[in-house]
C-alpha atoms as an extended CHARMM CRD file, in Angstrom:
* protein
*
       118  EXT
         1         1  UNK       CA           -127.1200000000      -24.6330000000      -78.5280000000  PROA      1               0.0000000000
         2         2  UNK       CA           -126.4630000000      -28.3570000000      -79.1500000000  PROA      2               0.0000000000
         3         3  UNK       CA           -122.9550000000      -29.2340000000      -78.9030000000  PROA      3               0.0000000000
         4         4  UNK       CA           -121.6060000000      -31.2380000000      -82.0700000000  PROA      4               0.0000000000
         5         5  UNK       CA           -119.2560000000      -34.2710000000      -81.4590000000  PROA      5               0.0000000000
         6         6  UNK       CA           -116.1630000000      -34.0900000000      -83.9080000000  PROA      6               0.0000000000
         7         7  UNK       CA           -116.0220000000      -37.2030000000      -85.6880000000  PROA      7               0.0000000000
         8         8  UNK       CA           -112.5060000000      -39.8430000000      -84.2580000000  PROA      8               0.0000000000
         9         9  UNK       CA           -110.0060000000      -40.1970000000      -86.5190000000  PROA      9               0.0000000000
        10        10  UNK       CA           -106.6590000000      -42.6480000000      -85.7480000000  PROA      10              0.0000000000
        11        11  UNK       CA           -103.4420000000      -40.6280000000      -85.3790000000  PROA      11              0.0000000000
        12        12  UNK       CA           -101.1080000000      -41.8630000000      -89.0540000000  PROA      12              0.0000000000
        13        13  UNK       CA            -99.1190000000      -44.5220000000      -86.4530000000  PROA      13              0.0000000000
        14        14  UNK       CA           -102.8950000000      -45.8240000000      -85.5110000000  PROA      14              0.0000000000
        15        15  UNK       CA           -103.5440000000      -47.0290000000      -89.1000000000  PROA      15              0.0000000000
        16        16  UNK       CA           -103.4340000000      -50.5470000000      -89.9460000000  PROA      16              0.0000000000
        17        17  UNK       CA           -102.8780000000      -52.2130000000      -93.1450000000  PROA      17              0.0000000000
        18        18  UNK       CA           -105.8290000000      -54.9420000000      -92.1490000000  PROA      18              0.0000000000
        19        19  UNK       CA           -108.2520000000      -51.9780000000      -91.4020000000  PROA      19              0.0000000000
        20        20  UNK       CA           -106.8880000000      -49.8510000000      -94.9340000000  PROA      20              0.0000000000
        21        21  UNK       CA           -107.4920000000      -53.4230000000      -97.0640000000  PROA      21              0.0000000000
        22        22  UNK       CA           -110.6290000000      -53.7120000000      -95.4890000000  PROA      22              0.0000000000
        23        23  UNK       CA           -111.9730000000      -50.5740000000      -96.5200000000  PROA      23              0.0000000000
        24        24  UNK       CA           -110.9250000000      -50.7640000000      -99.9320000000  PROA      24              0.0000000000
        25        25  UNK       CA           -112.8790000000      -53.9710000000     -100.1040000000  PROA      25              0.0000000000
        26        26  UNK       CA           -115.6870000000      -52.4130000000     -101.1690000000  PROA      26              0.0000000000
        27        27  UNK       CA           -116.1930000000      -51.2120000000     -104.8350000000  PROA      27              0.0000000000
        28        28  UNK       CA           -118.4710000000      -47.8060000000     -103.3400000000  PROA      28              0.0000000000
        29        29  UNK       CA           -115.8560000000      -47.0790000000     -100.9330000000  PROA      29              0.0000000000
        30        30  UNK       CA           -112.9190000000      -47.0800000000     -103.9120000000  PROA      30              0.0000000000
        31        31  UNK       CA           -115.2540000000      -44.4480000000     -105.9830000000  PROA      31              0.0000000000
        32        32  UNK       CA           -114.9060000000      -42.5930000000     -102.8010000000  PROA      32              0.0000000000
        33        33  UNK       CA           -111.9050000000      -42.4790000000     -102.7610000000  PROA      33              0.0000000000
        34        34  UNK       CA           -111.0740000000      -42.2870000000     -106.5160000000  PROA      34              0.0000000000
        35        35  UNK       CA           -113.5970000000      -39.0020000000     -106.1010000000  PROA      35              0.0000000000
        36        36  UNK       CA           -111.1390000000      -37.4590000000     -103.3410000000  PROA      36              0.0000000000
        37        37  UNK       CA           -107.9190000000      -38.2670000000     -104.6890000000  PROA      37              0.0000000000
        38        38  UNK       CA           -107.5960000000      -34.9540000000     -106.9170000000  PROA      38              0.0000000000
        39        39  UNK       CA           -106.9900000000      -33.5840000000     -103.1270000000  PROA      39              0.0000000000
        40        40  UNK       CA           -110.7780000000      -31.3380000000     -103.2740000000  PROA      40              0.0000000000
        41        41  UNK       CA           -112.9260000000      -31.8460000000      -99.8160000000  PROA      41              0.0000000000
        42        42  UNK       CA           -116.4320000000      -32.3520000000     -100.9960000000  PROA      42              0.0000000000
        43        43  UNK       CA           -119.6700000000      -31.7710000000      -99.0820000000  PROA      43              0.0000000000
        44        44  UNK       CA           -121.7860000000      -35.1120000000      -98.4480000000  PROA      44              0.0000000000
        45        45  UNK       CA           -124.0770000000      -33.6110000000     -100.4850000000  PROA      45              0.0000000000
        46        46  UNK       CA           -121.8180000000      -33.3490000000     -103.2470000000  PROA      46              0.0000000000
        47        47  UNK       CA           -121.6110000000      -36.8890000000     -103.4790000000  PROA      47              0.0000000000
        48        48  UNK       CA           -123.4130000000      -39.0590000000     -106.4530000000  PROA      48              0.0000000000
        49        49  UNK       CA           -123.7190000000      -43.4080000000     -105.0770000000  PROA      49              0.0000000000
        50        50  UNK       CA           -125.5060000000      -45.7920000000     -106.0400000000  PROA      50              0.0000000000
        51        51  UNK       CA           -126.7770000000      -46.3420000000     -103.0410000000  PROA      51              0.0000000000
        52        52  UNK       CA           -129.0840000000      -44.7690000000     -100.3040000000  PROA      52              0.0000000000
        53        53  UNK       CA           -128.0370000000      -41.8310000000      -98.0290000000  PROA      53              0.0000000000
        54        54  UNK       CA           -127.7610000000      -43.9380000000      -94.8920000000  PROA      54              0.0000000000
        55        55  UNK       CA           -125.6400000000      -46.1500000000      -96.7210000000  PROA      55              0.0000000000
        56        56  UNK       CA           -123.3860000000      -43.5520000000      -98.1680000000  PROA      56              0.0000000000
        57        57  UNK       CA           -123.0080000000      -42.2170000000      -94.3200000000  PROA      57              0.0000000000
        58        58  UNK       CA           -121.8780000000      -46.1230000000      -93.3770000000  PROA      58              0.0000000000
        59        59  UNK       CA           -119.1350000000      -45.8790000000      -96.0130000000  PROA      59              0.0000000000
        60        60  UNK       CA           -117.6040000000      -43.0830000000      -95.1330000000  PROA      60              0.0000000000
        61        61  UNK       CA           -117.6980000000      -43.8820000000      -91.3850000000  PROA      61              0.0000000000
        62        62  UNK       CA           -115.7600000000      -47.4820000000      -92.5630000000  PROA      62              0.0000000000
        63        63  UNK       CA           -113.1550000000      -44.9900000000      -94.3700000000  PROA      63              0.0000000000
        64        64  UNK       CA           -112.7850000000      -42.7320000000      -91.5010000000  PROA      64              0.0000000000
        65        65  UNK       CA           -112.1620000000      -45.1560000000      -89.3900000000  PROA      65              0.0000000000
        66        66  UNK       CA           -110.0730000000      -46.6920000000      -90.9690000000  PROA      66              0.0000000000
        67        67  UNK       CA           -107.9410000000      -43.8060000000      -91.6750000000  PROA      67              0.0000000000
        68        68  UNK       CA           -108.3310000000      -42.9560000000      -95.3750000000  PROA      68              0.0000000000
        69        69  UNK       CA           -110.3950000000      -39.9700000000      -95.1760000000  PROA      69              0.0000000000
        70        70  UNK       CA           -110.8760000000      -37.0020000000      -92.6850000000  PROA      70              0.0000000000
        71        71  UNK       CA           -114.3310000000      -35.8450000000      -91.8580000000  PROA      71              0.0000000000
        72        72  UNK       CA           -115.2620000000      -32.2150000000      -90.9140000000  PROA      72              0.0000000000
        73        73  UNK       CA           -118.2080000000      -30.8100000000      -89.7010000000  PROA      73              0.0000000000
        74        74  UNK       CA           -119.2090000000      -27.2440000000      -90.4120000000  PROA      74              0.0000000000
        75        75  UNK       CA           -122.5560000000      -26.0660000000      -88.8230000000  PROA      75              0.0000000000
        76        76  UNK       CA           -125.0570000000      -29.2650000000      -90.4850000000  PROA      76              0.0000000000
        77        77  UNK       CA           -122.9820000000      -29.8750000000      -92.9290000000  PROA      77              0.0000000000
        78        78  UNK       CA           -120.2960000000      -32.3830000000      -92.9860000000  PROA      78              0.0000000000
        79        79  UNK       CA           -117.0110000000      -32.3600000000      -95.5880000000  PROA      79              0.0000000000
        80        80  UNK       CA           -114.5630000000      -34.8920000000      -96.3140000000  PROA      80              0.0000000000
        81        81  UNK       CA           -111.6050000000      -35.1350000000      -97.8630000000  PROA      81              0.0000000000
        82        82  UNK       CA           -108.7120000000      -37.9670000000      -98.4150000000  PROA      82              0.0000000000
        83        83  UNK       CA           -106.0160000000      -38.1150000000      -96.1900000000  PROA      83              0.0000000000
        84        84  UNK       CA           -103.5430000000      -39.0840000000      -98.6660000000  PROA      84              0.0000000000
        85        85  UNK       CA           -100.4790000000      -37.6870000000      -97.1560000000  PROA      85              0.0000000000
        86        86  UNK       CA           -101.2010000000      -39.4570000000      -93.7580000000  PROA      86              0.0000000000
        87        87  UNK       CA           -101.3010000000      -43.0640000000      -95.5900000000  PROA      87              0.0000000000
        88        88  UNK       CA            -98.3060000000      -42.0330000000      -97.9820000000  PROA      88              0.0000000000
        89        89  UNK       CA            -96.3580000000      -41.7700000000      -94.2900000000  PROA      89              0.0000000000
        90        90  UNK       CA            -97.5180000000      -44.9800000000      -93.5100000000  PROA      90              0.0000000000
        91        91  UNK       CA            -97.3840000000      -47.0320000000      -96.2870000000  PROA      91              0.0000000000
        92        92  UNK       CA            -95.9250000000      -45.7280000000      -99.1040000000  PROA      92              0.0000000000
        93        93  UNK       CA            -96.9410000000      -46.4940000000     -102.8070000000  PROA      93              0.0000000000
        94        94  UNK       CA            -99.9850000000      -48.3840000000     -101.3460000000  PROA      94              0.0000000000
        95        95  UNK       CA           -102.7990000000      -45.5520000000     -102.0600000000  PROA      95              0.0000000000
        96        96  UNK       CA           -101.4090000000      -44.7970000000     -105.5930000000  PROA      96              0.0000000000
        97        97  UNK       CA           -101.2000000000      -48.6600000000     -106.4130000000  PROA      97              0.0000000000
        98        98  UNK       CA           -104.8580000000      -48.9730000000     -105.9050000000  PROA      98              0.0000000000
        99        99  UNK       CA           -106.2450000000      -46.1840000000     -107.8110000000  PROA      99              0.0000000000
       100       100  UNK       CA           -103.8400000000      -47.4990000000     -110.2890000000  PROA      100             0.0000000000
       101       101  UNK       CA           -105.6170000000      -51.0440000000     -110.0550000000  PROA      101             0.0000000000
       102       102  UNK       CA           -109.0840000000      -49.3310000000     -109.4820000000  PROA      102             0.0000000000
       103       103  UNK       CA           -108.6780000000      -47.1480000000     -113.0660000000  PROA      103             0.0000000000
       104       104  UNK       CA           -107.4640000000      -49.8240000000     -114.9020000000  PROA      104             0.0000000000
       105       105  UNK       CA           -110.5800000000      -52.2040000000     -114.0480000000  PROA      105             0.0000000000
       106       106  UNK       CA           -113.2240000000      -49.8880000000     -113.7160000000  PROA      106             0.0000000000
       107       107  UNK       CA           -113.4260000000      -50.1890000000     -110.2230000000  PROA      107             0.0000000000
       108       108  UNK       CA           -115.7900000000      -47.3360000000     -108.5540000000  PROA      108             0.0000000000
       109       109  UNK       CA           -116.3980000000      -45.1760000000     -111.7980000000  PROA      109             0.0000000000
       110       110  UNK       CA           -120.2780000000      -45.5230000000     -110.3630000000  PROA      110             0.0000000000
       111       111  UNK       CA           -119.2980000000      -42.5030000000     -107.4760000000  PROA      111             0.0000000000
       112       112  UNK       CA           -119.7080000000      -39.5380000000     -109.1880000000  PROA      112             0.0000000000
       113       113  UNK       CA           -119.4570000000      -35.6480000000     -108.0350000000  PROA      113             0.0000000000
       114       114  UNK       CA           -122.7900000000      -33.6030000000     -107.8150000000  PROA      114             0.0000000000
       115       115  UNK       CA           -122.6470000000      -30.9390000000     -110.8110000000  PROA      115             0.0000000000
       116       116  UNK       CA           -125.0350000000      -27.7210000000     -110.5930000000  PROA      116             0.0000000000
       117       117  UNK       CA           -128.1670000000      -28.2270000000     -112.3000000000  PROA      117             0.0000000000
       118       118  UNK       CA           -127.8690000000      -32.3480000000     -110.8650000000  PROA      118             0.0000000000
């Protein structure tokens, strides 16, 4: 049996505003997390970018990492899901004020859910 290594994640006082702006850079990473904000987890697989899988798998390590999202693995299969309490702990206002932003301009509307049938 091969022993799986749970993915790091900061504690809520371990997230920085520098690392959270960072992340949200990126207009992939803001479908992400425009995606996760109705509170679901969603499989990897579930996941419709723009870009290629190993790609995808960079992205979401940038937004663990940086504290936005929480990663889970279950058997091969890895979830993840927004950690939108944690950051509305730690700075309040600052999640909902970019989707906000991100809605308004169009910003990630490429990320898309996988539907049955494609």
């Amino acid at each position: 049996m091969v022993a799986v290594k749970a993915a790091a994640h900061p504690d809520v006082e371990e997230i920085s505003l520098p690392d959270v702006l960072s992340a949200l850079s990126d207009p992939v990473r803001v479908g992400l997390v425009r995606l996760l904000s109705d509170g679901r987890e969603r499989g990897w697989g579930e996941l419709r970018v723009p870009v290629a899988k190993s790609t995808l798998s960079h992205h979401l390590r940038v937004l663990r990492a940086a504290g936005i999202t929480r990663t889970r693995q279950e058997g091969t299969r890895c979830y993840v899901a927004l950690r939108d309490a944690d950051l509305e702990v730690r700075y309040p206002g600052l999640l909902r004020a970019v989707l906000s932003g991100a809605v308004a301009e169009g910003v990630g509307e490429q990320v898309h859910e996988v539907r049955d049938g494609g």
